[in-house]
C-alpha positions, 0 to 999 in steps of 0.5 A, spaced: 597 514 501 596 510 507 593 503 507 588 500 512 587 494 516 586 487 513 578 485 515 581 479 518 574 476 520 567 477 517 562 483 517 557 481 522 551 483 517 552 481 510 555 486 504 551 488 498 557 488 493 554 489 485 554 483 481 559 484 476 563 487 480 563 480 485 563 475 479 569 478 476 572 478 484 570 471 485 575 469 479 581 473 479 581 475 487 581 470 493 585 475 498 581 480 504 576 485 504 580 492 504 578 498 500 585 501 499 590 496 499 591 489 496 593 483 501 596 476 498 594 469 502 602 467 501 604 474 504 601 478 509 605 485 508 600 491 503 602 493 497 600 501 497 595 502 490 600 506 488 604 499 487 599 496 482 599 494 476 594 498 471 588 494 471 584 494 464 578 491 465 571 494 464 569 494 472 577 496 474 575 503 476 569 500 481 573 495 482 578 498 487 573 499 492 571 491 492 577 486 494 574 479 498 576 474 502 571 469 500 571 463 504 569 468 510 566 473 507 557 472 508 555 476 501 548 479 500 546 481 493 539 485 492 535 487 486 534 495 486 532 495 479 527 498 480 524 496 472 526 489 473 520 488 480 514 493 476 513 495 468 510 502 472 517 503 474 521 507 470 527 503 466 533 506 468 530 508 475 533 504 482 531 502 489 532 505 495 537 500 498 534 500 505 528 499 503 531 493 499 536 490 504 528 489 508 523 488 503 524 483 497 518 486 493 513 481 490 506 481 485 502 487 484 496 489 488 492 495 485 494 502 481 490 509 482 491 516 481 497 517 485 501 510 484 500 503 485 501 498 490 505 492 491 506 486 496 513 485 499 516 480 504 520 482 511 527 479 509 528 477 516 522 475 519 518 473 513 511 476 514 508 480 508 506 488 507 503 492 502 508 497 500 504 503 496 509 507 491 506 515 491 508 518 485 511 524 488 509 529 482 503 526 482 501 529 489 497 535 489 498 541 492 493 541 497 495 534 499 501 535 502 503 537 509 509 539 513 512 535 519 516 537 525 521 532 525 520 528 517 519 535 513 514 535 507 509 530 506 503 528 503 498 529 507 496 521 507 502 519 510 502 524 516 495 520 518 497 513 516 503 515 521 499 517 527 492 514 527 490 508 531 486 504 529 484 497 528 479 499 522 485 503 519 491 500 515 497 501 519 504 505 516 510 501 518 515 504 515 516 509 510 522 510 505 523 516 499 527 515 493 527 521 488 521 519 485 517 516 490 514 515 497 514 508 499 509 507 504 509 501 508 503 498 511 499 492 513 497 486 508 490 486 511 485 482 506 483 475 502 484 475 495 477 474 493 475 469 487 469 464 485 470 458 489 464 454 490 467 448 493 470 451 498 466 452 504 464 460 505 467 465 510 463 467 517 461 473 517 465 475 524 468 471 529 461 473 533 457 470 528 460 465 526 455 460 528 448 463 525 445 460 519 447 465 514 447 464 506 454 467 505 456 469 499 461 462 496 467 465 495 474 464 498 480 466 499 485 465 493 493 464 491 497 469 488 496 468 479 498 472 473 494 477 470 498 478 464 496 480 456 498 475 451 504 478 449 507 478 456 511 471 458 509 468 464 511 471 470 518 468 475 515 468 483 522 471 486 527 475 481 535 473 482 538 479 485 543 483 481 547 490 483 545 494 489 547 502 488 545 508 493 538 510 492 534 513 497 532 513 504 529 511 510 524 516 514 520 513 519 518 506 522 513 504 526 518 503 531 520 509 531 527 509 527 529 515 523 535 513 519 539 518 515 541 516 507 542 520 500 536 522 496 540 522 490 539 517 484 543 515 481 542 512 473 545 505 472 550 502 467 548 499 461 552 493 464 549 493 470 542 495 467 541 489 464 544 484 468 537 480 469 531 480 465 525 479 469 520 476 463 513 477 466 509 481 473 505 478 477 499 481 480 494 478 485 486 478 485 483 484 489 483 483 497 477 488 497 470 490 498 468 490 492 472 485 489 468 480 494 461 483 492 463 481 485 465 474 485 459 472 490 453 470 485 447 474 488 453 481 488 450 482 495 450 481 503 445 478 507 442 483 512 446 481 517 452 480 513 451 488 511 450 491 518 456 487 520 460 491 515 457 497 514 458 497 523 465 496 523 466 502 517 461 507 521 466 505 527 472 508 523 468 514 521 466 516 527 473 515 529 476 520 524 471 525 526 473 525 532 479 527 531 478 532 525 480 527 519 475 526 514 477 521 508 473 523 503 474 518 498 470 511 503 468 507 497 468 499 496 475 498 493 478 503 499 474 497 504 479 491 504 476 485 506 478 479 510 474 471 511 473 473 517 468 480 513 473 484 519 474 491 514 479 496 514 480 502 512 486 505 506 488 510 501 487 517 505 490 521 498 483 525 498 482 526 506 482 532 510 484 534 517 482 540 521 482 541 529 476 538 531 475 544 536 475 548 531 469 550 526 469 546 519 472 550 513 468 549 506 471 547 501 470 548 493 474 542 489 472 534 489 478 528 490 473 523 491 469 519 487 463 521 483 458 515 484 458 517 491 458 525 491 454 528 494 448 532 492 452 539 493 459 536 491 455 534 483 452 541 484 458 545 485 456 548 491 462 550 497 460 544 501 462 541 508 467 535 509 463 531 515 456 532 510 458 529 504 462 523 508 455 522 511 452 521 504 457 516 500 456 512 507 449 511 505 451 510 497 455 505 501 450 501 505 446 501 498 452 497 495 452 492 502 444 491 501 443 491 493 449 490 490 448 497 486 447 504 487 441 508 489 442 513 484 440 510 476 443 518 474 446 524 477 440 528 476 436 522 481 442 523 487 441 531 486 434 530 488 436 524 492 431 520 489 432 512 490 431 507 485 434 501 485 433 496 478 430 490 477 426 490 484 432 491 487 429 496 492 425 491 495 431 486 499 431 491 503 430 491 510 425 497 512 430 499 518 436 498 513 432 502 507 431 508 513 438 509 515 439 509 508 434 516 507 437 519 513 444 518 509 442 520 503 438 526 504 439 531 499 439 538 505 446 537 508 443 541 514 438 536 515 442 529 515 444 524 519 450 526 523 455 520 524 454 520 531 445 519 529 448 513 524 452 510 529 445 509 533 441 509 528 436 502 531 439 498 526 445 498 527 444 497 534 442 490 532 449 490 530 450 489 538 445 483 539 448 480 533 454 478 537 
């Protein structure tokens, strides 16, 4: 067997090397990095394996690819047990090293039907993303599209990847695994909750000034939303082994890298190396987490055409383009202190060639608060109508903190009725945006291009 040249200097970039595998090394062994000889500090001549005695130590057959010069070898070691970051990851499954050697994973933002998402921090520069784990046995069949360059995909991530716009959560990068999809994408948002004694956020950087009765919340830190038998939760997790699992499939700079998709199942040893004893999760950065915590559960007028502008902007946008989200909702709006909006979770959404005719569709992936009249009867229906009606559900939400439905039965007819009074905080232009949404004939009602120059959006523009 021939031998190899000695690593006589250190590796520009640092090497993941599993954790046993080094602390065993770090006391038996001082010679160079090689991966098929042996080099002693006294003697510089290389010994073939052949050579070798017989090692009996539990890591020996791993061993023989690790041998470090330890004063100048820069060693890095990053946690790829997935369990030990997430109780939602199954126990023996492991990360995809790329995306480990970038992103160190932090607390848990939210869950859903198709995965659950977390936040992360870039390893060189330091800034945080939001990175959403799609289940890939969780994908249906109609969500999934086919790429020329990355292959099959679920049909979010083909639009994530090719939308530009700043009310939209950009993709950055993308990573798979065997199980998974990792999506990601911008921390866009503040983490709301009650704070009275800090000052209220401005409702935009235009608007900053008027005398508004904003609701008093305020961005909040991270916290622990644990049940009582879970101990608290450690803010970074010790990084233990790092085993090949996974790949990387696109950056938002264009880089398309290769790697194996094949996972590979731990040892026990390596397994249970470090025990994380608790998970974090941080308060929710969107739109209906900022309603709830305000204490009157509502937006001033101006505060709600200021929001509800910017998320016709992005509907408008879509339709141009031929996507419709199907699913817009308070907890798919992500809101900031600045009540700057932007758009996520496109698991339900539709594309089609904005040349061509509309296709009627049958099933519904969205939520059922704000479907349309024609979606709750079981009717083939239209994707740009039906978007039209939750935007009007929406504004409802903006103005009164509740829907304008009290049953199914009162959205089929498109009877609006609020409780407590409610109906009667809202203003006459907003409450006539809000009928032409809601109308219960699809044929009839607003288009997104009537909604985006409706006269009280228009006000939106003198606000400014």
């Amino acid at each position: 067997m021939s031998t190899s040249t000695p690593r006589r200097h250190p590796p520009p970039h640092p090497i993941a090397i599993p954790e046993p595998i080094l602390m065993s090394h770090l006391s038996l062994y001082s010679g160079s990095y090689s991966s098929r000889s042996t080099y002693s500090r006294s003697n510089s001549n290389y010994s073939p394996r052949s050579e070798r005695p017989p090692r009996t130590t539990p890591h020996a057959k791993k061993r023989d690819d690790f041998y470090l010069q330890v004063p100048h070898l820069r060693v890095a070691i990053h946690n790829t047990h997935a369990h030990l970051h997430s109780p939602r990851f199954p126990f023996r499954h492991q990360l995809c090293q790329q995306f480990v050697r970038t992103y160190q994973l932090g607390d848990e933002l939210g869950s859903g039907g198709y995965g659950f998402v977390m936040t992360a921090t870039h390893r060189v520069e330091g800034h945080e993303v939001a990175v959403k784990f799609i289940i890939k046995k969780k994908v249906p069949e109609h969500a999934w599209a086919e790429d020329e360059f990355r292959g099959v995909l679920p049909m979010e991530i083909m639009l994530l990847s090719v939308i530009e716009h700043e009310g939209v959560v950009k993709c950055l990068d993308l990573y798979e695994d065997c199980l998974y999809f990792y999506v990601v994408q911008e921390l866009h948002g503040s983490p709301w909750h009650k704070n009275c004694d800090h000052q209220s956020p401005p409702t935009s950087s235009s608007t900053a000034s008027l005398p508004l009765s904003t609701p008093p919340l305020s961005p909040a830190s991270s916290f622990d939303s644990l049940s009582d038998s879970e101990p608290p939760t450690l803010p970074h997790v010790p990084p233990v082994a790092f085993l090949p699992c996974g790949k990387r499939l696109y950056s938002s700079y264009g880089a398309n890298t290769k790697g194996s998709s094949q996972c590979e199942s731990p040892s026990p040893s390596l397994a249970c190396g470090v025990v994380r004893p608790g998970y974090g999760r941080r308060p929710s950065y969107d739109l209906f987490e900022c309603l709830e915590q305000s204490d009157c559960k509502r937006f001033m007028e101006v505060q709600a055409r200021h929001i509800f502008a910017q998320v016709v902007d992005i509907v408008h946008y879509l339709n141009s383009h031929g996507v419709t989200h199907r699913d817009i909702k308070d907890e798919n709006l992500l809101i900031d202190k600045n009540f700057r909006v932007k758009l996520i979770d496109f698991g339900s959404a539709t594309f089609v060639n904005p040349q061509e005719p509309q296709p009627l569709y049958k099933g519904f992936y969205g939520t059922t608060a704000y479907a349309s009249p024609e979606i709750l009867l079981k009717k083939k229906y239209y994707a740009p109508p039906a978007e039209i009606w939750t935007l009007g559900t929406l504004l409802s939400f903006l103005l009164t903190g509740c829907s304008p439905f009290p049953s199914l039965a009162y959205a089929v007819e498109g009877k609006l009725q609020w409780p407590n009074g409610l109906g009667a905080v809202v203003p006459g232009g907003a409450l006539d945006l809000m009928k032409r949404c809601l109308d219960p004939n699809p044929k009839t009602r607003a288009t997104i291009s009537e909604v985006r120059a409706h006269r009280w959006l228009v006000e939106n523009q003198k606000d400014k």
